[in-house]
N, C-alpha and C positions, 0 to 999 in steps of 0.2 A: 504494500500500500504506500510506503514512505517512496520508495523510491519510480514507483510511479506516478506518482504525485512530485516530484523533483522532478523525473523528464517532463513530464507536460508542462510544467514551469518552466523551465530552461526553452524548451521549444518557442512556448507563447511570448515568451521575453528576444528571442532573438527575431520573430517574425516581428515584430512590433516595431524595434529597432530597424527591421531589414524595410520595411515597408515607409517607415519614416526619413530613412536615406536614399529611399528612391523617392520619394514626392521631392527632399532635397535637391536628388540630382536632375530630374526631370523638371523642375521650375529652375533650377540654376538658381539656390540659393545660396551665397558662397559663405564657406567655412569662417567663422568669426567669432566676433562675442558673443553672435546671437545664438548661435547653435548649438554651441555647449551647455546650456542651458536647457535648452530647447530638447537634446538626446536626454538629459539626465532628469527634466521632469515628464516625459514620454516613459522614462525606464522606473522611475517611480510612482506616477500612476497607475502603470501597468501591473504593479509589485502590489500595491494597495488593492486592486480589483480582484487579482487573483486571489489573495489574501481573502480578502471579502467572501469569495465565492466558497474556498476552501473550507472554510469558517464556517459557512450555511449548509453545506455538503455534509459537516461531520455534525451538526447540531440537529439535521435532517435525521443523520443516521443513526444517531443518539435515542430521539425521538422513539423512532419507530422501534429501536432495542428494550425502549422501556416501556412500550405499548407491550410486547408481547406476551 
């Protein structure tokens, strides 16, 4: 479970990033002050959502362990 939940994090974290340095390179946003910023709060949104989601997933599972 841990470590499945690790790949699909890691996965979801670099699509996120990949997708975001292609909107960069496709508009010809260039490399700056703004960017750096700009990757590191996309990689920590991204971290907080999955979190989120993770978080609902096991309070889900919780649940239903203690319904039965």
């Amino acid at each position: 479970m841990v470590i499945k939940t690790l790949l699909k994090t890691v996965i979801i974290l670099i699509v996120a990033e990949a997708v975001l340095l292609s909107i960069m390179a496709i508009t010809r946003i260039p490399i700056g002050i703004v960017t750096i910023p700009l990757v590191i709060t996309v990689y920590l949104l991204t971290l907080v959502g999955l979190t989120s989601y993770f978080e609902k997933q096991l309070l889900n599972k919780k649940q239903e362990e203690a319904g039965k």
